[in-house]
SELO-65861 format. One record per residue: x, y, z of N, C-alpha, C in turn; residue in one letter. Coordinates in pm, whole numbers, padded with zeros to 5 digits, always signed. Example, Ala and Ser with C-alpha at 12.3 -4.5 7.8 and 13.67 -1.06 7.14 Angstrom:
+01319-00569+00780+01230-00450+00780+01320-00330+00780a +01285-00225+00708+01367-00106+00714+01290+00003+00787s 
***
This chain:
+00085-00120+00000+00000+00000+00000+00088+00124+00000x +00063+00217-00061+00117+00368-00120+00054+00453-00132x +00125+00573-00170+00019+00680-00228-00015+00624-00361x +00039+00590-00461-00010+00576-00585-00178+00489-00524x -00135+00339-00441-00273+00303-00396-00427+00401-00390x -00392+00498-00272-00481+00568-00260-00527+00675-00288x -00410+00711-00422-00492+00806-00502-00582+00729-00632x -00547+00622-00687-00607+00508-00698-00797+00482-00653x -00777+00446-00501-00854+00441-00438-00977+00542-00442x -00922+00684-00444-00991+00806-00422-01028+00839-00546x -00916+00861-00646-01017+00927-00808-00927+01057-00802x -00820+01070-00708-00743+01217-00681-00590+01174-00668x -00517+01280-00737-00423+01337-00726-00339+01341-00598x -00203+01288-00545-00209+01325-00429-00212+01453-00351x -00186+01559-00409-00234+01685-00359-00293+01744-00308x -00435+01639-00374-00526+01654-00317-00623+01572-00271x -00549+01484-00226-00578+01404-00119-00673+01454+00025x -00765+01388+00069-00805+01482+00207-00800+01320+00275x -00787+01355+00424-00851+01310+00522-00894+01179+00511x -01016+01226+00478-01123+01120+00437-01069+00994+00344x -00990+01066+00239-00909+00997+00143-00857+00869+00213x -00743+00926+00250-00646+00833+00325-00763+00753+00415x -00791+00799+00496-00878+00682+00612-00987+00599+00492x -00964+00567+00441-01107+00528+00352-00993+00399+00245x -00920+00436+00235-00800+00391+00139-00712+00285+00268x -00724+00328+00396-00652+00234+00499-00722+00176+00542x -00869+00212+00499-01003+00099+00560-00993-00049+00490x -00958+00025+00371-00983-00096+00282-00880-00218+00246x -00807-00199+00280-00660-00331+00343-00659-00390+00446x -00617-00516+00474-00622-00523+00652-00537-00450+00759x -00613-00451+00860-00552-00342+00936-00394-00346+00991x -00336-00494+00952-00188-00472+00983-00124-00447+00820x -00183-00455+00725-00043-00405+00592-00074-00257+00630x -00207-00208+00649-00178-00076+00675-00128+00007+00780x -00108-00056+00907-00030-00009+00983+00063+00010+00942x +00160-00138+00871+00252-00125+00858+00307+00019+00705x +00219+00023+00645+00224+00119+00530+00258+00264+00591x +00191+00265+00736+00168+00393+00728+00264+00517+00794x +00336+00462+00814+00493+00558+00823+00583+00607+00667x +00550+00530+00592+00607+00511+00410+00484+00635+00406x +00397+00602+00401+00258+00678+00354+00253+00826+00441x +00276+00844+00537+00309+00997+00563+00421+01054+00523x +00561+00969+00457+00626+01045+00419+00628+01079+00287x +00577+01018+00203+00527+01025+00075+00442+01162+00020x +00337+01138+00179+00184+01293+00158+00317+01395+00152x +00420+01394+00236+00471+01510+00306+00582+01609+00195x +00615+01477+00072+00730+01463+00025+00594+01531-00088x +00481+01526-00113+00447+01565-00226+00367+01700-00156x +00389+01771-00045+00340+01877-00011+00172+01856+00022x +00176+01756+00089+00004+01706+00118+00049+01637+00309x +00084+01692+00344+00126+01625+00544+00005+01605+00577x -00116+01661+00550-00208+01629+00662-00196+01695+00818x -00181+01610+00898-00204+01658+01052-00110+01529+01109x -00091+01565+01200-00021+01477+01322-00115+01432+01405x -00222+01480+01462-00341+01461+01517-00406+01322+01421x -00434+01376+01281-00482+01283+01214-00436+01156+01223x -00304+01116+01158-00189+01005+01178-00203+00951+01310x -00175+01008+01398-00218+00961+01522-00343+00850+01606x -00454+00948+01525-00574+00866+01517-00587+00758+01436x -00528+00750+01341-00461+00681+01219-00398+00504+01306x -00328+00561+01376-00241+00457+01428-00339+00377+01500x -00373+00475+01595-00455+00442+01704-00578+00367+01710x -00664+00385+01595-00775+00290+01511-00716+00185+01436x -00646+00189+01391-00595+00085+01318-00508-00042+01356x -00491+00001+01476-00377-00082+01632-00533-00167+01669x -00601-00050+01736-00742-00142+01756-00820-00256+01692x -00836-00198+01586-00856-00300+01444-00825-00435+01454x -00658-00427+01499-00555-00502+01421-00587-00591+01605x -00632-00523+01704-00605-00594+01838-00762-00691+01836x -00863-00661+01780-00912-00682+01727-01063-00635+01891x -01015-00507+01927-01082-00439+02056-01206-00301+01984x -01140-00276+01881-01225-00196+01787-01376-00217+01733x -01477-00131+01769-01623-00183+01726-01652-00087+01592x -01762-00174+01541-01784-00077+01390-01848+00054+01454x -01864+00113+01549-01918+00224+01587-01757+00285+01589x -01628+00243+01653-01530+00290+01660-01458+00387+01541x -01508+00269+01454-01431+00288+01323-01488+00422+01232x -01626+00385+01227-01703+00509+01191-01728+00590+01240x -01679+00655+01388-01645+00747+01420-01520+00828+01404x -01436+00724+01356-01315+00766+01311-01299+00839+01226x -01388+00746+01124-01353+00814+00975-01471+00959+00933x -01566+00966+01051-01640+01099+01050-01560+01181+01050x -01464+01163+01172-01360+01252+01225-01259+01324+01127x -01298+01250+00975-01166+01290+00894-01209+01449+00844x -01372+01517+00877-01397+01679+00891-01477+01600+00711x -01448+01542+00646-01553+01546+00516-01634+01404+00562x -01618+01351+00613-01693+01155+00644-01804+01229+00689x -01964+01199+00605-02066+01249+00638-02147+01115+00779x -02197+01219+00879-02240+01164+01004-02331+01012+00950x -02278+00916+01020-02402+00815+00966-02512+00843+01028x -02523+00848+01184-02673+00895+01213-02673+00996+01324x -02707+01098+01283-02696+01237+01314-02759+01259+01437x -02752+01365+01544-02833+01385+01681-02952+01410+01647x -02999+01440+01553-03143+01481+01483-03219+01378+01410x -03169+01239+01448-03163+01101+01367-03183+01087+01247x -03079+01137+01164-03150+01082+01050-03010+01005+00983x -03039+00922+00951-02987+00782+00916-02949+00772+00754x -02806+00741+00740-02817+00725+00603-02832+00587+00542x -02846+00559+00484-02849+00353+00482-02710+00359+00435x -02716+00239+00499-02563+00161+00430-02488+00180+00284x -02374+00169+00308-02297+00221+00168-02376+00142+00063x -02363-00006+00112-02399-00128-00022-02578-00091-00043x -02638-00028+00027-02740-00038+00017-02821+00099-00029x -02763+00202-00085-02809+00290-00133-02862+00302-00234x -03001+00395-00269-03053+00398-00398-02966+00486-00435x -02995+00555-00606-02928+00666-00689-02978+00769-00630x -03072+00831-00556-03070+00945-00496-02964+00911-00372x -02980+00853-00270-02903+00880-00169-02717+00868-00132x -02688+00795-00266-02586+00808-00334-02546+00950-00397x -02672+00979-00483-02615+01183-00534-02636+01247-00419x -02716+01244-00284-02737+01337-00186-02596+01283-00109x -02542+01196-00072-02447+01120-00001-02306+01173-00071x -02304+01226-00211-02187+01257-00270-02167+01401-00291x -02277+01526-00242-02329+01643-00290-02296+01670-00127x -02295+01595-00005-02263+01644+00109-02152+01621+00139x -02042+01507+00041-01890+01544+00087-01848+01652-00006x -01854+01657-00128-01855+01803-00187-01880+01928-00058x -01980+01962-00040-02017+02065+00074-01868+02033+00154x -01901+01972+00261-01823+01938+00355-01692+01976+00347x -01615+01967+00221-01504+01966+00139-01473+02123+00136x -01593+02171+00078-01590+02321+00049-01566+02409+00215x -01657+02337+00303-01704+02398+00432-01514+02419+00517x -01461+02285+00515-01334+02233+00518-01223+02338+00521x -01245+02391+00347-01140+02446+00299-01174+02592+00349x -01336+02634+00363-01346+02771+00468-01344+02792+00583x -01280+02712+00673-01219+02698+00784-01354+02661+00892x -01474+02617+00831-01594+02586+00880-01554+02469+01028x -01462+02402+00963-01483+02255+01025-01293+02222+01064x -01314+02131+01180-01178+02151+01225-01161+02024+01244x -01095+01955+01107-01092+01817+01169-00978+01773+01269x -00863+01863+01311-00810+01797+01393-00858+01773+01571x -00967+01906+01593-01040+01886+01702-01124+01746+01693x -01174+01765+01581-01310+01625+01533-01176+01510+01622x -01037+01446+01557-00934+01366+01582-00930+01362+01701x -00916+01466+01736-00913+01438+01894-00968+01416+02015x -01126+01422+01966-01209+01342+02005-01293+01458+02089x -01277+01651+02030-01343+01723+02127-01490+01737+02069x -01592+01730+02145-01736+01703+02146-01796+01856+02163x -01718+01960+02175-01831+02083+02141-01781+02047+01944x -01660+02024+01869-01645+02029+01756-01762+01935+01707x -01703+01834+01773-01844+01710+01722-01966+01749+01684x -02023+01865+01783-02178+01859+01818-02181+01996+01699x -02013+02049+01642-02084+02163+01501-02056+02125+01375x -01974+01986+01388-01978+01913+01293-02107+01831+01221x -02209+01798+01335-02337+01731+01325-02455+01848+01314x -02448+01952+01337-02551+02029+01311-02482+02124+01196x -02385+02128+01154-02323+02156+01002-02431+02077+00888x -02420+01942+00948-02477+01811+00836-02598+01885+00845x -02681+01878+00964-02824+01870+00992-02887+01968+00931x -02801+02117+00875-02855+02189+00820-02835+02186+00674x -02752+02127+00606-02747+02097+00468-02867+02011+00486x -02902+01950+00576-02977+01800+00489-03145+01879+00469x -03188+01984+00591-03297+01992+00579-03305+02119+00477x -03233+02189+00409-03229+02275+00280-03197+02237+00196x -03319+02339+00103-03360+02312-00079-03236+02371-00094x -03219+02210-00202-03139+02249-00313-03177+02337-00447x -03057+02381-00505-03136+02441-00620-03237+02434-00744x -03227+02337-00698-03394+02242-00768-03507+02195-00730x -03517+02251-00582-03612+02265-00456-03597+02153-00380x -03520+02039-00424-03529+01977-00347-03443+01950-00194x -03514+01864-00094-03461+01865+00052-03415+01741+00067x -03254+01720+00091-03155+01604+00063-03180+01476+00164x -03257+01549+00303-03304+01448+00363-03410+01417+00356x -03550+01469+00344-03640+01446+00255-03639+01345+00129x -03538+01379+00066-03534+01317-00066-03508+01141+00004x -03356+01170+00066-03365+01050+00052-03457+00922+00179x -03506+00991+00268-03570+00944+00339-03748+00884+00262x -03776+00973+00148-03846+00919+00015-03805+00749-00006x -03700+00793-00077-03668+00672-00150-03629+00538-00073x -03607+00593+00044-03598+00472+00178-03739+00402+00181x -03812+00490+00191-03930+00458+00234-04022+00371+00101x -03989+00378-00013-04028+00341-00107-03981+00185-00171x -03854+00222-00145-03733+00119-00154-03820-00030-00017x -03867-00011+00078-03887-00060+00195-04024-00126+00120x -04122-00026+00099-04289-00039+00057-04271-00164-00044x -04155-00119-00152-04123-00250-00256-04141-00347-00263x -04022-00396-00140-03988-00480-00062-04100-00551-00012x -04185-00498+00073-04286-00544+00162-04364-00594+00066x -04422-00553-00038-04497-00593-00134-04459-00740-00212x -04306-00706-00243-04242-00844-00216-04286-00970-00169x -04287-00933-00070-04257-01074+00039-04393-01099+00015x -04548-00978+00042-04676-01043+00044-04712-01117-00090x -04648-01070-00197-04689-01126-00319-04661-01293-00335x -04526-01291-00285-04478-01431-00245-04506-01521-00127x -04565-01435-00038-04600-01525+00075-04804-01556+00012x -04835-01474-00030-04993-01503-00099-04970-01650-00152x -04930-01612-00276-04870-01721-00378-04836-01854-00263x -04788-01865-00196-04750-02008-00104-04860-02043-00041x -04917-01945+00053-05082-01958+00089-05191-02051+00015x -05188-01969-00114-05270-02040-00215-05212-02162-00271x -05086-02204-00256-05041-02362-00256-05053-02449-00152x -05072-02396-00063-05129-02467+00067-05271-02494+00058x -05369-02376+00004-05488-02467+00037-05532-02514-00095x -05471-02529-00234-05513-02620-00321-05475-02764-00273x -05367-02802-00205-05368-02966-00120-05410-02963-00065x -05512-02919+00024-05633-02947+00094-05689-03040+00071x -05720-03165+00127-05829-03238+00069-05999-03178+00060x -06017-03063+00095-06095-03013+00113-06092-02882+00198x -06181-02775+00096-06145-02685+00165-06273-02622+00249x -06280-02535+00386-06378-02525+00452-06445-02435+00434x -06630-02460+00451-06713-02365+00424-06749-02310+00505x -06784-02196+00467-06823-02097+00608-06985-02119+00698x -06899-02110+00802-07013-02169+00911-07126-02031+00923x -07251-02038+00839-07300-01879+00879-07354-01876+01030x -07417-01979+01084-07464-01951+01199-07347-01842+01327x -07231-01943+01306-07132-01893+01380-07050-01735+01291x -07039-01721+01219-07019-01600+01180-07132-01476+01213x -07243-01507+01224-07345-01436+01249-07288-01418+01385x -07347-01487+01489-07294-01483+01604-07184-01399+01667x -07082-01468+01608-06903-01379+01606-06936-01226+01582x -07013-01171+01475-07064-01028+01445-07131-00961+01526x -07221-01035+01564-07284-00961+01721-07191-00907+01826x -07099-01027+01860-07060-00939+01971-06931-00859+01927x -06910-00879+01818-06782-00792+01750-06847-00616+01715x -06989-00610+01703-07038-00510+01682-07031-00424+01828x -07092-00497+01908-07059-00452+02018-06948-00450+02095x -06833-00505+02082-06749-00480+02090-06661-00348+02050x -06693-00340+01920-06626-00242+01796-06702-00057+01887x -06792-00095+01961-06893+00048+01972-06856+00057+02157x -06701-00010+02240-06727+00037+02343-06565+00096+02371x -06532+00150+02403-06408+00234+02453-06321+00116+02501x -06212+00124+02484-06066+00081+02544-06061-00056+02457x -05976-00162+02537-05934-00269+02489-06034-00354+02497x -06087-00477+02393-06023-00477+02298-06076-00462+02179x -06214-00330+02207-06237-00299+02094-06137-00197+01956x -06059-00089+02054-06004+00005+02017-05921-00027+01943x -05861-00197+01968-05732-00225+01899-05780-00309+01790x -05887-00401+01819-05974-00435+01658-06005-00284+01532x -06061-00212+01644-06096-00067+01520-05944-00059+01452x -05892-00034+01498-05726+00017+01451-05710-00067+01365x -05716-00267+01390-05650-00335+01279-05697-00306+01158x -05875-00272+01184-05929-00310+01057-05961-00151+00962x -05869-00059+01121-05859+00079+00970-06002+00196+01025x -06084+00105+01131-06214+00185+01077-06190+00246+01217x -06228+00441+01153-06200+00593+01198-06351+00529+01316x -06311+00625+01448-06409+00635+01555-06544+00657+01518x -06572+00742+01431-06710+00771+01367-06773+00722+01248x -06667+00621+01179-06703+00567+01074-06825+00428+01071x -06940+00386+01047-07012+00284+01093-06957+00172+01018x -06956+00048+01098-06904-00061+01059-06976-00114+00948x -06912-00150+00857-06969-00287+00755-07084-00334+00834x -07193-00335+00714-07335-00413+00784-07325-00517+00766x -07232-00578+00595-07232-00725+00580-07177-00820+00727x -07198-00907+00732-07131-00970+00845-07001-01038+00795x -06993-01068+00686-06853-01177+00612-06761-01051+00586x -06797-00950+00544-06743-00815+00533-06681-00758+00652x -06730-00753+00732-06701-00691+00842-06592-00805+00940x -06577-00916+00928-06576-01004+00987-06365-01046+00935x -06434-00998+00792-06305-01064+00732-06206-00914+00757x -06265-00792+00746-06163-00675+00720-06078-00660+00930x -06167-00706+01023-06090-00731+01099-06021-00833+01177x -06057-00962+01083-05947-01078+01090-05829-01030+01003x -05835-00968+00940-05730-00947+00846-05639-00818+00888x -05719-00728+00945-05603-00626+01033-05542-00638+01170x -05541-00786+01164-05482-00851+01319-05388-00932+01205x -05337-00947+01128-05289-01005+01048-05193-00886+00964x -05221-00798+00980-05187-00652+00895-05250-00532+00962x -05213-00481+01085-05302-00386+01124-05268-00285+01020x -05379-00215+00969-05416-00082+00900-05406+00063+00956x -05417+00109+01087-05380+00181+01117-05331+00248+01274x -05301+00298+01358-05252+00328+01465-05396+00381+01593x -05318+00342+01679-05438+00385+01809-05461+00549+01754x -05611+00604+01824-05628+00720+01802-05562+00785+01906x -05502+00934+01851-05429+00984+01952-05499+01080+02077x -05454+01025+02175-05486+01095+02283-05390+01210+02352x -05447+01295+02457-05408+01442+02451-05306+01405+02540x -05257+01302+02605-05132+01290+02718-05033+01268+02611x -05066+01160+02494-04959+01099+02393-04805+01157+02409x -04838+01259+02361-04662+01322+02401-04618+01325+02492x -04652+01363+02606-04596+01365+02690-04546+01185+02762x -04683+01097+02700-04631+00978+02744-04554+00904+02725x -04480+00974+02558-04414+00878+02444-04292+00955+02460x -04297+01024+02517-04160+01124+02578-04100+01119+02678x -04164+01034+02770-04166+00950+02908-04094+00814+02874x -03907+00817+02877-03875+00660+02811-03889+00563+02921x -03922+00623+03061-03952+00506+03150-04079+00480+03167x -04182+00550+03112-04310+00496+03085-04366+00422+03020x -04434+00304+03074-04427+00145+03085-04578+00187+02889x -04522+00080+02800-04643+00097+02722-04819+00063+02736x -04895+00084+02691-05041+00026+02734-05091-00079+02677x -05098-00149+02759-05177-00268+02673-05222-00264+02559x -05243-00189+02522-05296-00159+02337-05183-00130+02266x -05096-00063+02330-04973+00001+02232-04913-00158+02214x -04898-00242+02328-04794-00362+02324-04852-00455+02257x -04991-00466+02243-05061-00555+02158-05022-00496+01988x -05034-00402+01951-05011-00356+01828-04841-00404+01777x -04816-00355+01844-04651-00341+01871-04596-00456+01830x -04689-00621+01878-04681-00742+01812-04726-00753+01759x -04841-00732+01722-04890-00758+01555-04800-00706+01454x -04763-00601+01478-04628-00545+01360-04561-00596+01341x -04521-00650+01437-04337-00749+01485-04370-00865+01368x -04481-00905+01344-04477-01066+01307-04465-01081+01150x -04389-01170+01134-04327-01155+00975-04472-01243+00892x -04412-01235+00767-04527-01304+00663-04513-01480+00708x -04361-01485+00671-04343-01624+00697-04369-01694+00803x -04384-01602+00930-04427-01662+01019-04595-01716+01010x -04703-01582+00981-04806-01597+00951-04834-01719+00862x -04767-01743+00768-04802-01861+00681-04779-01975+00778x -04715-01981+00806-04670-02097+00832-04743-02155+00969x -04808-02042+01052-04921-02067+01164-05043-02085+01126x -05077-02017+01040-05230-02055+00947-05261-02183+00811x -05083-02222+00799-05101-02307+00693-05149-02438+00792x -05004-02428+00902-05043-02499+01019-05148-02516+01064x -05273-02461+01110-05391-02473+01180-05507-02495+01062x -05501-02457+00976-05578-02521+00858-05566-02655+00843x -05467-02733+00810-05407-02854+00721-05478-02927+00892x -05457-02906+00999-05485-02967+01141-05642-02964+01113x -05724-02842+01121-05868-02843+01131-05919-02767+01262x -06042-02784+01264-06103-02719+01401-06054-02828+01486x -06061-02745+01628-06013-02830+01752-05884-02857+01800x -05782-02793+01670-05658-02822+01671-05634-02667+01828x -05547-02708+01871-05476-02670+01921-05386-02491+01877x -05424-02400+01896-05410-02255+01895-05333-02190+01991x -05293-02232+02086-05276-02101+02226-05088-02119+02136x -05045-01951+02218-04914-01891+02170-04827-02041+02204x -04855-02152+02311-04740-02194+02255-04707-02309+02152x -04836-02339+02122-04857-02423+02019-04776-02370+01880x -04874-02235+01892-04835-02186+01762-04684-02149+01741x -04592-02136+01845-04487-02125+01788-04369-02298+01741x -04443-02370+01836-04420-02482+01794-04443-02559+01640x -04572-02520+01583-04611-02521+01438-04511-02418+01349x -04443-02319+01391-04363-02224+01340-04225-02339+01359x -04175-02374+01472-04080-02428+01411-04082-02554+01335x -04198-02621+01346-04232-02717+01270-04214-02746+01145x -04268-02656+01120-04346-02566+00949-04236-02619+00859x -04288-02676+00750-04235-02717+00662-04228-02550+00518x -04276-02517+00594-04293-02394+00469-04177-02262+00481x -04120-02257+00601-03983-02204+00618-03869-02244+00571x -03778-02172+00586-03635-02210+00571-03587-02273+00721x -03552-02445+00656-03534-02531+00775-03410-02470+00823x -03337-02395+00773-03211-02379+00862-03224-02254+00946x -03348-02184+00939-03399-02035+01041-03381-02127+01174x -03327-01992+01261-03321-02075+01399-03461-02001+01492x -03512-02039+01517-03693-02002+01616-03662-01966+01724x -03687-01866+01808-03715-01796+01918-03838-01840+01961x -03856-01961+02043-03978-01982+02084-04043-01902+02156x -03944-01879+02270-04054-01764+02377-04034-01634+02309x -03934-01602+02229-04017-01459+02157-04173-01472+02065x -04182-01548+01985-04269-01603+01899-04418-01643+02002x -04388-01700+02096-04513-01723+02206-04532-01539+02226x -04477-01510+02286-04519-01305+02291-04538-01243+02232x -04517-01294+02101-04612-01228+01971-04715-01246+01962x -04722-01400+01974-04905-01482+01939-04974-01466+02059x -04945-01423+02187-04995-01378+02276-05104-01302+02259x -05148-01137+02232-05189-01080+02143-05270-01137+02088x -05232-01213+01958-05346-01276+01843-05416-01308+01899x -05366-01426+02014-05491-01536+02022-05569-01510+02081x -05550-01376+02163-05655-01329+02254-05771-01208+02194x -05718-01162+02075-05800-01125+01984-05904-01226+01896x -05822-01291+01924-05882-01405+01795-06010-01483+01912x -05983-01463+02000-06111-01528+02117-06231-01423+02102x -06168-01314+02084-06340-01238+02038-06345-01203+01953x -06282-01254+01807-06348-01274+01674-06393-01438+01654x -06373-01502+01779-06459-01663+01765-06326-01752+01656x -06206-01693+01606-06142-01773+01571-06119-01918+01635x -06067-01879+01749-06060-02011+01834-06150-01988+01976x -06189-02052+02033-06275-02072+02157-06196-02053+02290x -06256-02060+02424-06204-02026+02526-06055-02132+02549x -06115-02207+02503-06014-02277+02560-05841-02267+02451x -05844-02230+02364-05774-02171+02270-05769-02274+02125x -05916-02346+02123-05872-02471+02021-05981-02332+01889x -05899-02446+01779-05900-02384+01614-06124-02373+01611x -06158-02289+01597-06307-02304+01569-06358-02288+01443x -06497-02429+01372-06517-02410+01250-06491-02274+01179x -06545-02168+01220-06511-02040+01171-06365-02000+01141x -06286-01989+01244-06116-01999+01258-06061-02096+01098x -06149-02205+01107-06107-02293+01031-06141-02238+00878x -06264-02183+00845-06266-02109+00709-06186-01955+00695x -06194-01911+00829-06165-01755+00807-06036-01672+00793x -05916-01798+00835-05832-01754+00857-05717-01758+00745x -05759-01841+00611-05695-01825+00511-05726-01740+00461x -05910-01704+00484-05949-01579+00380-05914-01432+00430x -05914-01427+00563-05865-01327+00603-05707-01277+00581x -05604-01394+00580-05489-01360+00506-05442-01340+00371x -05539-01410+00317-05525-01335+00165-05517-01198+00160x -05692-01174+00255-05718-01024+00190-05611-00943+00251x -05557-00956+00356-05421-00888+00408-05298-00841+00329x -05330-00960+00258-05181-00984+00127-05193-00947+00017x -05346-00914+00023-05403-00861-00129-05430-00710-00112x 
***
């Protein structure tokens, strides 16, 4: 390793070499050729009128000793290379997060390359002091991070807002994704119940039934109507579906996919601002319904279908059918008692949509409703 290497590395000249350069160029070797490089390599910057800092080198050594001791954490390292005054903050006091190098779209890549530019410029106007950043002083730190924080939330000259933008395409990039997995987890669903030897018809007596007290349920304050309204989307004043299969299926299916969030109440902030304040039973019930992946869902409903009514439902069954499940990847390793504290939740929802009965076994209804209700989730 040399300068020729890391001008190489960089796309620059050694002249003009920065900081960032070098630490980015010694990242990328193991951490003992570059130790060992790096006495050759400061005399080289120095010999072509590019020294850098002593502070820098220092830190240089000192991360890279770590590295090499093997005492160094990836938080270490990337604080390091922030430190080089252009290394843009990965996640800022104002949180905002850049994704991973390998994992960037083409916007957050041009916003990600438009803020070491800045930075560069800020640098050379004596904005930013990377040898304080090196040395680890934290009033520099804290104007190094609100330096970032204010590029990110100003229009560019094309109106657009760099964290905005790319917090967009995160979010889109994610939605993709999710769509993903339901399209493919549907698709497996519907290969599960064509081997059915038969598939189940809906019990109307008991769906009728189930609607009654779900109506009344749905029309009284707190748990666990409030957190059915939420799965299935429907606003405090909105009147429920009169159909009963309608109504029946849109909130089996938002316990499966909740649709939208508790309504907010006037303490909220102050409670969600409170980090030792314990969550509410509704927040922690939601909180697992979110948590629970597709594959898991399949693989608990493919489970309790292919079994029938009477089968066996309570959280710890069902995580037992999860590791069971032939429909996973046999080499996933199962968190049983996390997976039981997920289905916790369900099944106790699912007792007053009549899915399963008191005692927690699969009920005729459970037995038709719960494929159709995951479709429509996935659909």
């Amino acid at each position: 390793m040399d300068v020729e290497f890391v001008c190489s590395h960089a796309g620059r000249p050694a002249e003009c070499l920065t900081r960032r350069d070098v630490a980015r160029a010694l990242l990328a070797v193991p951490s003992g050729v570059a130790l060992v490089a790096l006495p050759d390599l400061r005399r080289q910057l120095a010999a072509m009128g590019n020294p850098l800092s002593a502070p820098f080198w220092t830190s240089a050594r000192t991360t890279l000793s770590s590295i090499e001791a093997g005492a160094a954490t990836v938080g270490d390292v990337q604080r390091w290379l922030e430190s080089t005054g252009t290394e843009p903050v990965l996640l800022t006091g104002g949180s905002f997060l850049w994704p991973e190098e390998d994992e960037r779209g083409p916007v957050a890549e041009e916003m990600y390359g438009r803020l070491v530019d800045y930075l560069e410029e800020r640098l050379q106007a004596g904005e930013i002091d990377p040898d304080a950043l090196a040395e680890g002083d934290q009033e520099a730190r804290e104007r190094y991070e609100r330096l970032q924080e204010r590029w990110l939330a100003s229009p560019l000259p094309d109106g657009r807002v760099p964290g905005l933008a790319v917090g967009h395409e995160v979010d889109e990039e994610l939605f993709a994704a999710w769509q993903d997995e339901e399209r493919f987890a549907l698709g497996e669903l519907r290969r599960v119940l064509d081997g059915l030897p038969r598939r189940p018809e809906l019990p109307e007596p008991a769906l009728r039934e189930a609607c009654e007290r779900l109506r009344l349920l749905l029309d009284l304050p707190g748990y666990p109507g409030n957190v059915l309204r939420a799965c299935a989307g429907f606003d405090e004043d909105e009147p429920v579906p009169d159909d009963d299969r309608e109504l029946w299926l849109a909130v089996a299916a938002g316990v499966a996919g909740p649709i939208s969030d508790l309504p907010e109440e006037d303490d909220d902030i102050e409670r969600f601002a409170d980090l030792d304040a314990e969550l509410s039973h509704e927040d922690r019930a939601l909180a697992a319904l979110c948590s629970i992946t597709h594959a898991d869902w399949l693989a608990v409903v493919a489970g309790l279908v292919r079994l029938g009514p009477g089968a066996d439902a309570s959280p710890e069954r069902i995580a037992e059918l999860i590791a069971e499940s032939e429909d996973l990847d046999a080499d996933e390793l199962i968190d049983l008692e996390g997976v039981e504290s997920l289905f916790g939740p369900v099944v106790d929802l699912w007792v007053h949509l009549g899915v399963v009965d008191e005692t927690r076994a699969l009920t005729p209804l459970g037995w038709w409703g719960l494929p159709e209700a995951l479709a429509l989730a996935w659909s």
